[in-house]
N, C-alpha and C positions, 0 to 999 in steps of 0.2 A: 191225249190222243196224238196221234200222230198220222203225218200225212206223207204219201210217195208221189210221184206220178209217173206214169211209162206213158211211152207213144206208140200204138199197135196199129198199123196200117188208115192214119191218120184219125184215128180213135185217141182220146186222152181218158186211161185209165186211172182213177185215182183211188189208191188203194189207203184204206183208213186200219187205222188201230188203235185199243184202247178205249177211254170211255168218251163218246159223242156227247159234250155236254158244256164242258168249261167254256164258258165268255170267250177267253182270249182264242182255243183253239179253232172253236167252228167259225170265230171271224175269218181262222188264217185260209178254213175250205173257201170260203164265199168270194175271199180275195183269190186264191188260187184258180180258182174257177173264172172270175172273171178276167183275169190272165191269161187265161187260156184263151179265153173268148176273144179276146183282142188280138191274139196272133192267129187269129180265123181258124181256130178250131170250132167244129160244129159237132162231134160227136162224141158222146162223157158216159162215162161208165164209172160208178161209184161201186170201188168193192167193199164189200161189208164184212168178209170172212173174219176179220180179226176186233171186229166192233163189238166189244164185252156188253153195252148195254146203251141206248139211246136217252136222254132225259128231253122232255117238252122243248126246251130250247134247243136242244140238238136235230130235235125233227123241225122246229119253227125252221130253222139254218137250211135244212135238205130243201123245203119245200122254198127258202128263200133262192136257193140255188137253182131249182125247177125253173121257177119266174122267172131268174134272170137268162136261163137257157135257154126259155120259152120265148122270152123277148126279142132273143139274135135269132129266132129262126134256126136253131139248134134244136138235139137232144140229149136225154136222159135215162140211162137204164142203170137199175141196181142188181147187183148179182151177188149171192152167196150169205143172205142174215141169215142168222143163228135162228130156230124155231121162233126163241120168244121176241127177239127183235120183228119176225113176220108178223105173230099175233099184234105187236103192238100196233104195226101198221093197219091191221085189219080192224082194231079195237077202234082207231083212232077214222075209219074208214077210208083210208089210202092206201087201201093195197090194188085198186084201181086205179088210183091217181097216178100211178108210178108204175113204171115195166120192170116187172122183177121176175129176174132169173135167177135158174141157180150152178149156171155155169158162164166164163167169160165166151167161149165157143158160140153159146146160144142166145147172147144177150147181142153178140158180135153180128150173128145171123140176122139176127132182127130188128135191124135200124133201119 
């Protein structure tokens, strides 16, 4: 996996690739995120576009990341998973728990 982040009119976008899953890399989201948070960013947007596949501990991590966004009085929007990445959120019942869009335009509109 790998991770970017852009800064879009005080929005921290972080855009992922690859497989959501490995130990070391969703540690580096959760550390990333909470870096962010510390330099008073309040508003995250997780892009999924290039996210091949999530595994259980990749979704544990997203939803660790929610908490901790949740916690500063932040948010969180996801924008652009692949079909079966959505199902899995729906399977798993958090496609409620989460703002999921499927443009950054629309996810941007609505914070």
């Amino acid at each position: 996996m790998r991770i970017k982040v852009k800064i879009i009119d005080e929005v921290a976008v972080i855009i992922l690739s690859g497989r959501l899953g490995d130990t070391e890399m969703t540690s580096s989201l959760h550390k990333t995120i909470k870096n962010l948070i510390r330099k008073e960013m309040q508003k995250f947007i997780l892009d999924l576009e290039e996210v091949e596949s999530i595994s259980s501990h990749g979704l544990g991590v997203i939803i660790a990341c929610q908490t901790s966004i949740a916690n500063a009085n932040c948010r969180l929007r996801l924008i652009k998973p692949k079909q079966s990445i959505q199902q899995f959120f729906h399977i798993c019942g958090l496609h409620n728990y989460f703002g999921i869009y499927q443009s950054e335009d629309e996810a941007l509109k609505n914070f």
